[in-house]
N, C-alpha and C positions, 0 to 999 in steps of 0.2 A: 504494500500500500504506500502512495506518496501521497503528502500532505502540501499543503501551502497555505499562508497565514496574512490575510489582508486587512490592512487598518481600519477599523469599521466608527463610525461616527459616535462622540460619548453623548451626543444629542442631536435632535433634528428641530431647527429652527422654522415655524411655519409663521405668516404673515396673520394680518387677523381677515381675511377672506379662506383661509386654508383651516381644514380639519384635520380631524386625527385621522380620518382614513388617509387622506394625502401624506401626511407621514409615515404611515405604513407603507403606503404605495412606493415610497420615494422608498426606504429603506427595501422593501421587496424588488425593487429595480436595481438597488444596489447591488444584493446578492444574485437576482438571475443574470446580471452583467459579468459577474465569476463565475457562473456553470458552465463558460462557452469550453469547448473544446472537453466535455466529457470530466471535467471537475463536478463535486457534487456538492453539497453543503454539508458539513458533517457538525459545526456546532460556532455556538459563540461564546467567546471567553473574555478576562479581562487580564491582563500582565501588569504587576510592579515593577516601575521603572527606578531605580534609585539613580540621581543623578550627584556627583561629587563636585563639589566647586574643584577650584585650580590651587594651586598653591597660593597664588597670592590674594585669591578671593578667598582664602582661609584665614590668611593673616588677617585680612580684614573686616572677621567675622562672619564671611558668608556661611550660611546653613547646609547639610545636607537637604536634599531636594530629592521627596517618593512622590513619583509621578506616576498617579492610571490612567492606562489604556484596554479599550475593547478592538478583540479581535476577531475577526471572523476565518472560521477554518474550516477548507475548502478540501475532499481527497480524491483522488482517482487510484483505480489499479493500473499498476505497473503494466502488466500485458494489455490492460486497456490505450495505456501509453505510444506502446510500443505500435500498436496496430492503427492509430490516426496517426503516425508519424510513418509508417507504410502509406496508409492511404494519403497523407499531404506530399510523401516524395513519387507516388504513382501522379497524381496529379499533377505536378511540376513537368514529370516529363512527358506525360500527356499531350499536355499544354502548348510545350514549345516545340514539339512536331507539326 
């Protein structure tokens, strides 16, 4: 199984003509714009980012900084891989015949 892990929004900002179905819409447009190519949706998560000042933004008191993010994670099979990357190099030279 291969995975992939794409930045998913910590919120969806809607206008005040926009509902909550438009936000779902917009975030379900999100994720079926990652199914292309035989990805699928397998889950959403969220990651602790801890970010460390510099040295010198230590000396001058800067903080650690824990930063969250949502993720969205996206899998396909392996031999499912392999056989659209068959069928995109058929089509290539298909094509240019």
């Amino acid at each position: 199984m291969q995975y992939k892990c794409v930045p998913a929004p910590m919120e969806i900002v809607i206008n005040n003509k926009s509902t909550y179905d438009d936000a779902v819409r917009s975030f379900a447009d999100l994720i079926n714009n990652e199914t292309k190519n035989g990805w699928i949706f397998y889950s959403m998560e969220s990651i602790k980012v801890r970010e460390n000042p510099g040295c010198l933004a230590a000396l001058f008191g800067k903080e650690i900084k824990i930063l969250e993010y949502n993720m969205l994670i996206f899998s396909k099979n392996k031999d499912e891989n392999k056989l659209l990357q068959n069928k995109i190099l058929y089509e290539d030279e298909f094509n240019h015949e």
